[in-house]
N, C-alpha and C positions, 0 to 999 in steps of 0.2 A: 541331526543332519550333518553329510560331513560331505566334502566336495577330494577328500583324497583318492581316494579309484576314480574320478573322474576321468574320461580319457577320450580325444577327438575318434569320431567313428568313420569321419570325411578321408578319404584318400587323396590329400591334401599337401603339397610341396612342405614341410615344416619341418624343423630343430629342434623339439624338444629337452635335447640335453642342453642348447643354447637360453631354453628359455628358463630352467632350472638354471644355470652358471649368472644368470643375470639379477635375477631375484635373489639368490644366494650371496651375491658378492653387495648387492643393495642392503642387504638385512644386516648383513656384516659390518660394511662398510657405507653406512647413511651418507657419507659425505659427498661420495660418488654419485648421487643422484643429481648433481649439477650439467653431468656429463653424458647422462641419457636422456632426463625431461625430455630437451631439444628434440629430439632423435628418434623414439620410441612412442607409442602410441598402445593403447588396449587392442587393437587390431593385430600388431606384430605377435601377439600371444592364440596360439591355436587352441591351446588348453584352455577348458573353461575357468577351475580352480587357477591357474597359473595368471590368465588374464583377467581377474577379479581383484589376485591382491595388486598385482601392478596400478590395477585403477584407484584401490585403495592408498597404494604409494603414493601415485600422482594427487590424489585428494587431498589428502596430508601435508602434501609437501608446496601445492598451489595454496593451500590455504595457510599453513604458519610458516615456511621458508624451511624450512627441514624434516626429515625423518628419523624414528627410533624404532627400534625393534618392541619396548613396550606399545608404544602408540599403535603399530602394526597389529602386535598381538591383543589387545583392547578393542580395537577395531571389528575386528574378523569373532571376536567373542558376542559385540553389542547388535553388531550384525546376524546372529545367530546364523555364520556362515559355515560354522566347524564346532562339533562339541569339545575338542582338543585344540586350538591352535598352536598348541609346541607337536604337534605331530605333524601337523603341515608346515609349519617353520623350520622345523630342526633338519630333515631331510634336505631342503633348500642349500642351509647352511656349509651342507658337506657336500655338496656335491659341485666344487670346483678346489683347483688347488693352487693357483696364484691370482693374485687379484690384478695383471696384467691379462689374462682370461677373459676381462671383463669389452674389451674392443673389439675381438675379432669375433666374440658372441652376438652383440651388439652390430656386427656387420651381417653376422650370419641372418639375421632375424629381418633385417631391412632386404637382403637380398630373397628370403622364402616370402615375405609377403607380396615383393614383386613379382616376382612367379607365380602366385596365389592370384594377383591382379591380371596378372597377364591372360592366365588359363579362363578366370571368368571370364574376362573379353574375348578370348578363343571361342567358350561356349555362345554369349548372346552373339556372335559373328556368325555361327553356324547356324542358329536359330533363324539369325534375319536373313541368310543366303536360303534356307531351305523352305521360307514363307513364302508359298503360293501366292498371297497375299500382296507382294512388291512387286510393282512392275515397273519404275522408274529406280535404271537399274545407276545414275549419276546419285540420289538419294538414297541407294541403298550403299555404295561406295562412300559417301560423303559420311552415312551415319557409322559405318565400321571403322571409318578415319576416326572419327571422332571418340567410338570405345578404345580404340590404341592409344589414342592421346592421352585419356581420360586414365585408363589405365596404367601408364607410363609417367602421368604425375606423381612426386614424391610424395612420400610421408615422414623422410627422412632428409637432415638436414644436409646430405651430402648431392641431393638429387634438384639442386635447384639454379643449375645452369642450362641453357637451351642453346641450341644451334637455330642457324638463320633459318631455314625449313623449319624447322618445327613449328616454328612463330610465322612462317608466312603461311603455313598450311591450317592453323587456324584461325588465321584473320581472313582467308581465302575460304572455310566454312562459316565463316562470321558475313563474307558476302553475299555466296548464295542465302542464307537463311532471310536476308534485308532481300534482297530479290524476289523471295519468295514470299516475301510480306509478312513472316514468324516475328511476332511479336518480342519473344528471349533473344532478339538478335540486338534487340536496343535497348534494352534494359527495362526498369521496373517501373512502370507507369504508376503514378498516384494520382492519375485520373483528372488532373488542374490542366488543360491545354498549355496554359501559357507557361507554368512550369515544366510540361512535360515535352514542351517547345525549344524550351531551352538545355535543357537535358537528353533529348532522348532518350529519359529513362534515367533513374539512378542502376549507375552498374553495379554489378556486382563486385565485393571486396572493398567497395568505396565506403570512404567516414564521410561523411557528409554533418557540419555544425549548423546546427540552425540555430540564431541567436538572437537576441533583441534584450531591451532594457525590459523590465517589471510591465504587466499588460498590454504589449502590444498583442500578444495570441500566439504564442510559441507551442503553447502544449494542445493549445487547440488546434491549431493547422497541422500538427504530427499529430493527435488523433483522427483528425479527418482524413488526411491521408490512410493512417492503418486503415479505417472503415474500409477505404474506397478501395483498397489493394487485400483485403479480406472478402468484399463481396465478392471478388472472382474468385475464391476458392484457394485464395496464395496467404498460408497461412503468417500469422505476423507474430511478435514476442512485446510486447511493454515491460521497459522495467521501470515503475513511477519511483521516484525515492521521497517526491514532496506530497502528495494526493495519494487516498488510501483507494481502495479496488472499488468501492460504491461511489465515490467522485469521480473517479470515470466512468464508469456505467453509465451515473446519471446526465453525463455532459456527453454521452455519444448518443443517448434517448434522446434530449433537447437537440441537439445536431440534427439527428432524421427529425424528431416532428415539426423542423422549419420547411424541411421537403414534403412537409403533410399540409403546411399552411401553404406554399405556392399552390399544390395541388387542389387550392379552393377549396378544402375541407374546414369544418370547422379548426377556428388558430386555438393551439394549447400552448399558454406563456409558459416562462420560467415560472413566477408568480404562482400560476394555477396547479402546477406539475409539480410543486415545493407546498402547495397548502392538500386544497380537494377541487377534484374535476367536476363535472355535469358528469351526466353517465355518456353522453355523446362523447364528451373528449375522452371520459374512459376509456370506450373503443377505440378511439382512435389510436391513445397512447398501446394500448393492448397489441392492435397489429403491430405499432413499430417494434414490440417489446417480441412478438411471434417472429417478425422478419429477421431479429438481432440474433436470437438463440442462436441458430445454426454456423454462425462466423468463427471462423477458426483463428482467434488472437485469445494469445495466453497471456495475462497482467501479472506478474510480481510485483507486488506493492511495501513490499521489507527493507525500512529505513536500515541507516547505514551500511550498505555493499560496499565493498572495499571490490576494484578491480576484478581480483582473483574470484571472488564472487560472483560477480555477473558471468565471471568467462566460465566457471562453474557450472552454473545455471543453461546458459546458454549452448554450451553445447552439450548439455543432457536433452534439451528441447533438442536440439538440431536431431539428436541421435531418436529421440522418440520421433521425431517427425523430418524426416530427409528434407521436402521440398518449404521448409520456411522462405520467404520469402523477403524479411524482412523485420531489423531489432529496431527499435526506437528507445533511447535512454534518457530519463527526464529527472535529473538533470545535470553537470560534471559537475558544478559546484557543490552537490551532497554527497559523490561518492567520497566515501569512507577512505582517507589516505593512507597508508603503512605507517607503522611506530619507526620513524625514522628522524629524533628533534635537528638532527645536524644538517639536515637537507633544507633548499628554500622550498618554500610552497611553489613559486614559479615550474622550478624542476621535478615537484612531485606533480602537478596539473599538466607538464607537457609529458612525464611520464605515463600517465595515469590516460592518456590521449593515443601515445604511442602503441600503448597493449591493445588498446579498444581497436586499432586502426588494423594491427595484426591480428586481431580477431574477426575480424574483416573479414579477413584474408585467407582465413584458415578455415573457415565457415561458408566462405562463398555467399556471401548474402549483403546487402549496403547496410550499414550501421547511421543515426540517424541521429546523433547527438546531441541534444538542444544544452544552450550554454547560455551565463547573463552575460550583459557587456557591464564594462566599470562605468562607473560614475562620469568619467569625464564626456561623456557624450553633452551633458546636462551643460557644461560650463560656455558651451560653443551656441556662435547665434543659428548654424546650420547644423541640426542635431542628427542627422543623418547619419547614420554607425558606419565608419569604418573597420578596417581589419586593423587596426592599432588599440579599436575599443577592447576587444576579445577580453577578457578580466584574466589575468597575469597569462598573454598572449603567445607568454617564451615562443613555447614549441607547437603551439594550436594550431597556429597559421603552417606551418611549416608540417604538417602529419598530417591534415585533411585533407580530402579531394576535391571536394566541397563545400567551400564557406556560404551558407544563403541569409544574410540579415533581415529583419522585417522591421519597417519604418510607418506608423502612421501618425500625419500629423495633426488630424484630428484631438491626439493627447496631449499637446502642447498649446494648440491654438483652436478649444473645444467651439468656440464662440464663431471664430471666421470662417470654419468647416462645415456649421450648417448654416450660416448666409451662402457660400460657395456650392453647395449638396456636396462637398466631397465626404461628409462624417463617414464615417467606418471606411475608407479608402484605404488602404492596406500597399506601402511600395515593397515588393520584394527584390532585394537587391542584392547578387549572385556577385559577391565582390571576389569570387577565385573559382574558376573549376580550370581540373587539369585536363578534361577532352571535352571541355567543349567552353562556349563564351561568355564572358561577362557582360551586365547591363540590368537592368530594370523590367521588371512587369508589372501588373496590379490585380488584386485582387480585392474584395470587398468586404468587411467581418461583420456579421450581423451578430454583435455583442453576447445582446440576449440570449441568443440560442447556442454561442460556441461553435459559429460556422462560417463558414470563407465560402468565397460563390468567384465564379470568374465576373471578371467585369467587362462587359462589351461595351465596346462603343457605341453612341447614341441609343444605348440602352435594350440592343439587340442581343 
């Protein structure tokens, strides 16, 4: 198998000899890779061979912090992507002659992909001017604003300044869509009213930290959510680092079949579902188990991820599947830090915070961070989590978009909580968002099953 005649068939704006001088002066010169990462993407590459090993670079070099020309040519061997790889490297090598070559290649390539973006939005423009099908011709204008925009976003780090228009012209399509009552105009509903009250939506690009001390329901209420943002068909990502793939499975079954006991079916406990059924509950458990299949959330369950890892990961998923809708990471305190002893932990967790936050961003999807809080909640006679709890808070507070804490006091004062009926009372407490307001809601956790229900008043 060998990817050297490989060669684009697309009549396609592209550089070629740009994308040869850049890989070339990479192979050559590894160090240089600090000065493309940023900039360059597997997309800026027309060539298939050509945008392979580029990704191989970047794989290499997100995962250990540098590149070598062995590790390249090992790579592209284990990959059985070339029976020669010094035949596809060496060619590379020559084919540029100062290593100051290597910028205005690197401009060359940011500029043909733009062009590349431009011209598809040319085509689906023409497509939706020449659909018979559109006869509101303000949403056919609004939608071809919107492929221009879309288009005209960077992939390169030079293209990340906007003029006043530009930002009013899509917050003025971000209008009409709320007008028109489009749901993507407010973000990602996770189906809890009162949460999705005070959010309208998690945005997109948003970190959002959900945190609380040891069992209050952190991993449970970001399961329930994926479910509930899965059953409409918006695929979601888990990446568990504490719980292996059958611990969640089995606590998203117990989830639905508490929605199997309201619905006056026979109740199947935790207990039952963990030993053996009746063959009644069997069925029962069976359709939840036939309803779940179809759900489009993807679980990693692979202890120690290091950052670079999930961002790995994660955007291979985005790339298999465009419209994710949605990462959940469980939890900062397992990711895996960099070999770095001279650094504090403080500065490697607000680090380690900061990547996720622009992975975000670069992804287009809200990230969903669950985090503990320290100990000193416990010393205090109001144990209520503040944004001071955050477990080494350096820069947590400060990268998130979204702080939401969960307080129940039922685990403090088990005893005054069912003379009161508040047991399982759940405070969620939104102590930061940056578009929209802080305060309080509640929600209810029925332990057993590993599920949060709204809490109405007077029991409605």
């Amino acid at each position: 198998m060998s990817l050297i005649e490989t060669a684009p068939s697309l009549n396609l704006p592209m550089d070629l000899y740009a994308e040869r001088r850049v890989l070339g002066i990479l192979i050559k010169y590894p160090d240089q890779i600090d000065q493309v990462a940023g900039r360059l993407k597997p997309g800026h590459f027309v060539d298939f061979s050509h945008r392979r090993i580029f990704e191989i670079i970047l794989d290499i070099y997100h995962r250990q912090g540098k590149i070598s020309y062995t590790q390249i040519y090992n790579r592209l061997r284990a990959d059985n992507i070339t029976d020669d790889p010094a035949e596809l490297l060496i060619p590379l090598t020559e084919s540029f002659v100062a290593l100051s070559e290597l910028g205005p290649s690197v401009q060359s390539l940011i500029f043909k992909e733009g062009m590349r973006r431009l011209l598809k939005a040319a085509e689906e423009i023409k497509a939706l001017a020449l659909d018979e099908k559109n006869e509101d011709l303000l949403q056919v204008q609004a939608k071809a604003q919107e492929l221009i925009f879309s288009a005209g976003r960077a992939n390169g780090a030079e293209e990340d300044t906007k003029d006043l228009l530009e930002v009013l012209n899509k917050c003025y399509l971000n209008l009409l869509r709320r007008r028109e009552g489009l749901e993507d105009a407010y973000g990602l509903s996770v189906r809890y009213p009162s949460i999705d009250g005070m959010t309208t939506g998690f945005k997109r690009g948003d970190l959002i930290i959900l945190a609380a001390r040891p069992s209050m329901g952190k991993t449970a209420l970001a399961l329930n959510m994926a479910v509930n943002v899965a059953k409409r068909d918006i695929p979601v990502l888990i990446f568990s680092l504490e719980m292996d793939d059958e611990q969640i499975g089995d606590r998203i079954v117990l989830s639905e079949l508490f929605g199997r006991k309201q619905e006056t079916e026979e109740a199947v406990s935790s207990y039952e579902y963990q030993t053996k059924l009746s063959d009644d509950q069997f069925l029962i458990t069976q359709k939840v188990f036939n309803e779940l299949y179809h759900l489009p959330v993807i679980i990693s369950d692979r202890r120690g991820l290091t950052a670079n890892d999930i961002k790995a990961s994660a955007r291979r998923i985005k790339t298999e599947k465009p419209d994710l809708g949605l990462i959940i990471i469980d939890y900062l305190q397992l990711i895996k830090p960099p070999d770095n002893p001279n650094r504090s932990w403080t500065l490697i967790v607000g680090e380690i915070v900061r990547e996720l936050r622009d992975l975000a961003g670069e992804l287009d999807v809200p990230i969903i961070l669950l985090s503990q809080l320290n100990r000193g909640v416990e010393s205090r006679e109001n144990k209520r989590p503040m944004l001071s709890d955050l477990r080494d808070s350096g820069n947590i507070e400060e990268f998130a978009d979204v702080v939401l804490f969960l307080y129940r006091d039922d685990y403090y004062h088990p005893d005054l909580a069912r003379e009161q009926g508040t047991e399982g009372l759940v405070e969620l407490i939104f102590a930061k968002q940056r578009k929209g307001p802080t305060g309080t809601v509640q929600l209810r956790f029925i332990k057993e099953y590993t599920r949060f229900i709204e809490e109405y008043p007077n029991g409605k």
